[in-house]
Wavefront OBJ file of the C-alpha trace (Angstrom):
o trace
v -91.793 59.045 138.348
v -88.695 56.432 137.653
v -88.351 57.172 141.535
v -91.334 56.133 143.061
v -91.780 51.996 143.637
v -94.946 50.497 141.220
v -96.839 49.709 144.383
v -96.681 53.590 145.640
v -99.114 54.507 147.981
v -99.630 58.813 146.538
v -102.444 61.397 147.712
v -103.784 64.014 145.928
v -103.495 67.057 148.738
v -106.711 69.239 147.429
v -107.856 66.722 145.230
v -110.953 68.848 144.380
v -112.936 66.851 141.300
v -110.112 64.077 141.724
v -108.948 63.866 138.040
v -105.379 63.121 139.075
v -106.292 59.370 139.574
v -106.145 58.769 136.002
v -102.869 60.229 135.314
v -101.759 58.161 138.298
v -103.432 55.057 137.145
v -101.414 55.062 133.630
v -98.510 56.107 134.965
v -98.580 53.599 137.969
v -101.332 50.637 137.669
v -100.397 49.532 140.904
v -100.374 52.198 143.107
v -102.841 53.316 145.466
v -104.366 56.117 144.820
v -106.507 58.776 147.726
v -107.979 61.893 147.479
v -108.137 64.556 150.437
v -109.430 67.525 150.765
v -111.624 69.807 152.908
v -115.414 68.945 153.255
v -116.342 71.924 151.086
v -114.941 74.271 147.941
v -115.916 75.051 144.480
v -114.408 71.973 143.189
v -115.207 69.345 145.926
v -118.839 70.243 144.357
v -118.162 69.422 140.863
v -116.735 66.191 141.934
v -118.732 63.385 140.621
v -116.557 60.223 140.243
v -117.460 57.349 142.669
v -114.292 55.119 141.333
v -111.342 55.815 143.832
v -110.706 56.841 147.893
v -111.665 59.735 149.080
v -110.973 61.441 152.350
v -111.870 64.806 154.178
v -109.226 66.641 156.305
v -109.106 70.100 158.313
v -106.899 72.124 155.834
v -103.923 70.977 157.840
v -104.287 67.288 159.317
v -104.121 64.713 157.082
v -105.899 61.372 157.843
v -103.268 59.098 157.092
v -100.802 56.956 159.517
v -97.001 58.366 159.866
v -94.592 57.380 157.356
v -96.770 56.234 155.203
v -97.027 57.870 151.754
v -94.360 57.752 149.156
v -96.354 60.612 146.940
v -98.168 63.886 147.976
v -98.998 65.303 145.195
v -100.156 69.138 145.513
v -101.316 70.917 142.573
v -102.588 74.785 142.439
v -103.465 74.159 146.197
v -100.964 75.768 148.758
v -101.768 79.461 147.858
v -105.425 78.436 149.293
v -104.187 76.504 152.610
v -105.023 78.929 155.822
v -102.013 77.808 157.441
v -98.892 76.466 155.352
v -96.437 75.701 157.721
v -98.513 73.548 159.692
v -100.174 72.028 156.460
v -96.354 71.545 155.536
v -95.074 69.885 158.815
v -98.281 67.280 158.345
v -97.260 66.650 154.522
v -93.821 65.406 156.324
v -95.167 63.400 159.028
v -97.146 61.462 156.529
v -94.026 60.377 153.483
v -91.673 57.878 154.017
v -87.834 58.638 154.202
v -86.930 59.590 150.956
v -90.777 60.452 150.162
v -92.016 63.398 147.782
v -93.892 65.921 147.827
v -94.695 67.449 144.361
v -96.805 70.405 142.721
v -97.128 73.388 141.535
v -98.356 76.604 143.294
v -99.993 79.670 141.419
v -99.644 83.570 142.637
v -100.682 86.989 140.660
v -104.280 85.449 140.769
v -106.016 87.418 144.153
v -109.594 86.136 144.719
v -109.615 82.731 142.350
v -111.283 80.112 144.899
v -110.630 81.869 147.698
v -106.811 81.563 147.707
v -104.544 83.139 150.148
v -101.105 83.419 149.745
v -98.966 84.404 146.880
v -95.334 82.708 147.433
v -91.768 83.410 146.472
v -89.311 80.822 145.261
v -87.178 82.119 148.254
v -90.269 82.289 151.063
v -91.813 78.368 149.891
v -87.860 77.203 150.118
v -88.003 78.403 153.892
v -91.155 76.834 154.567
v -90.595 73.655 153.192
v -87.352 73.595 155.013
v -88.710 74.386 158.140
v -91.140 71.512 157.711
v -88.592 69.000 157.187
v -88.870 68.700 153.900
v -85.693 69.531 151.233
v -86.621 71.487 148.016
v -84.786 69.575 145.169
v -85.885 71.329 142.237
v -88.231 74.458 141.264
v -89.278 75.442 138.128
v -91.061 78.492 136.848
v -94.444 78.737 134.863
v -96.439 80.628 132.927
v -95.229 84.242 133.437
v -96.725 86.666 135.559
v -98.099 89.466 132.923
v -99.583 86.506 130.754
v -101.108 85.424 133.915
v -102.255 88.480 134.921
v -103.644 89.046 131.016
v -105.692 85.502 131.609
v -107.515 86.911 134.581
v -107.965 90.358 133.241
v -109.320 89.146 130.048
v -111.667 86.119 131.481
v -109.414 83.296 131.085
v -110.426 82.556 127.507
v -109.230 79.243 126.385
v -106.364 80.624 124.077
v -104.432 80.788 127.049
v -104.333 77.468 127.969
v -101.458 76.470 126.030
v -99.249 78.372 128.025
v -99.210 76.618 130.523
v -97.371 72.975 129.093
v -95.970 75.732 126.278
v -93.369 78.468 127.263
v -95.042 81.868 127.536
v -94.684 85.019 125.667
v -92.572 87.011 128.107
v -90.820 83.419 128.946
v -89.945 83.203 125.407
v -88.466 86.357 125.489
v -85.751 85.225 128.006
v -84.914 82.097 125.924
v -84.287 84.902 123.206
v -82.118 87.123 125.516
v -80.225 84.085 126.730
v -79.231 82.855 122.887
v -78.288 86.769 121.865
v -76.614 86.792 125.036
v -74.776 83.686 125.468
v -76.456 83.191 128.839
v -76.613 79.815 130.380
v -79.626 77.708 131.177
v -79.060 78.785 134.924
v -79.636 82.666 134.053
v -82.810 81.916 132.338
v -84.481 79.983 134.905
v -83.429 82.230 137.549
v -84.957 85.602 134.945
v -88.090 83.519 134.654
v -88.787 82.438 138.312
v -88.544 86.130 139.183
v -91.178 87.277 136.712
v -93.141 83.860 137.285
v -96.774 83.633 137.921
v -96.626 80.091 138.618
v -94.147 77.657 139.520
v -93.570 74.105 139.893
v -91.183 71.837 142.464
v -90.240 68.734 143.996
v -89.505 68.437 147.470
v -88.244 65.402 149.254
v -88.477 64.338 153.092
v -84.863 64.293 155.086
l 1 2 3 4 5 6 7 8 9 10 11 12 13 14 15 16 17 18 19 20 21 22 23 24 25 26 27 28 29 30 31 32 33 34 35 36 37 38 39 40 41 42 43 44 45 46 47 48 49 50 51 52 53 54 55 56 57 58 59 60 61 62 63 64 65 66 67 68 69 70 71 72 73 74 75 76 77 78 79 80 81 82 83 84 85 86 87 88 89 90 91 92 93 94 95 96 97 98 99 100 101 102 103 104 105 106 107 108 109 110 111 112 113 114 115 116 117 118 119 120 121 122 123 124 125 126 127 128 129 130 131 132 133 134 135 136 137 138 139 140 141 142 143 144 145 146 147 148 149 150 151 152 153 154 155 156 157 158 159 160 161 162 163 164 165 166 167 168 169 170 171 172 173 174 175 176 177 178 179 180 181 182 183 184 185 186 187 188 189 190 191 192 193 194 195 196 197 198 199 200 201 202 203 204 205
């Protein structure tokens, strides 16, 4: 966040309950902070805070002038946006030059709040090109077969550490990369294709 000025405008893209304003708030006092998101999902209903902005959009226009936003910030939401590529080409229209958008998407989870899309590291690079938008860095997640184990078993809470904490089959790379003498390259590249989640940051040309 070093990158972003103290007096950033950012929007939470899918804000749902619109918890990210208090991250944002410690990290950047001065910023403005706005919430968008469609008129109605499991999580718009939970939200309850009356303390920040919030704004309703179609799932692919966002309600803010061009050039405008040096932060969209997207978590868990693109895998549940009808149409991506549009959504994406909007998400560019709205940052500055030299804007970001950053998030994390989340695949290997079919039917969790009505998502829609599972994405590869190679397909989400194409869109996100093709919306004017450079990916600078991706990162994996939690793997796919702890993921999978989460769902299957009724994401109990033990789980949750896995996703700040490396994973069990993720740990097993960093193993194979110290017994093999593997760089950190290899073992981000083993882990993104076994991933069930992964992270980036993308930044408008």
């Amino acid at each position: 966040m070093d990158r972003l000025p103290a007096k950033s405008v950012i929007v939470d893209l899918g804000c749902g309950t619109g918890k990210s304003v208090d991250f944002f708030r410690e990290l950047l006092p001065e910023s403005t902070w706005i919430g968008v998101d469609i008129a109605d999902s499991p999580e718009v209903r939970q939200r309850r805070r009356t303390d920040a902005t919030f704004m309703e959009f179609d799932g692919i226009n966002i309600p803010m002038p061009s050039d405008g936003v040096d932060l969209v910030f997207s978590r868990q939401v693109l895998e549940h946006v009808r149409y991506p590529e549009a959504h994406l080409k909007d998400v560019a229209r709205v940052l500055k030059r030299d804007g970001y958008l950053v998030g994390s998407t989340s695949h290997l989870e079919p039917y969790h709040s009505f998502q829609f899309w599972n994405f590869t590291p190679y397909g989400f690079k194409e869109i996100v090109r093709n919306a004017g938008l450079i990916l600078e860095e991706i990162r994996p997640g939690i793997d796919g077969l702890t993921l999978v184990k989460r769902t299957y078993e009724g994401r109990p809470e033990t789980y949750s550490q896995y996703f700040t904490n490396e994973s069990p089959l993720n740990l097993q790379i960093d193993q194979w990369v110290r017994q093999t003498s593997r760089g950190t390259r290899q073992a981000i590249m083993r882990k993104l294709s076994i991933c069930g989640q992964f992270c980036f940051i993308c930044k408008r040309n």
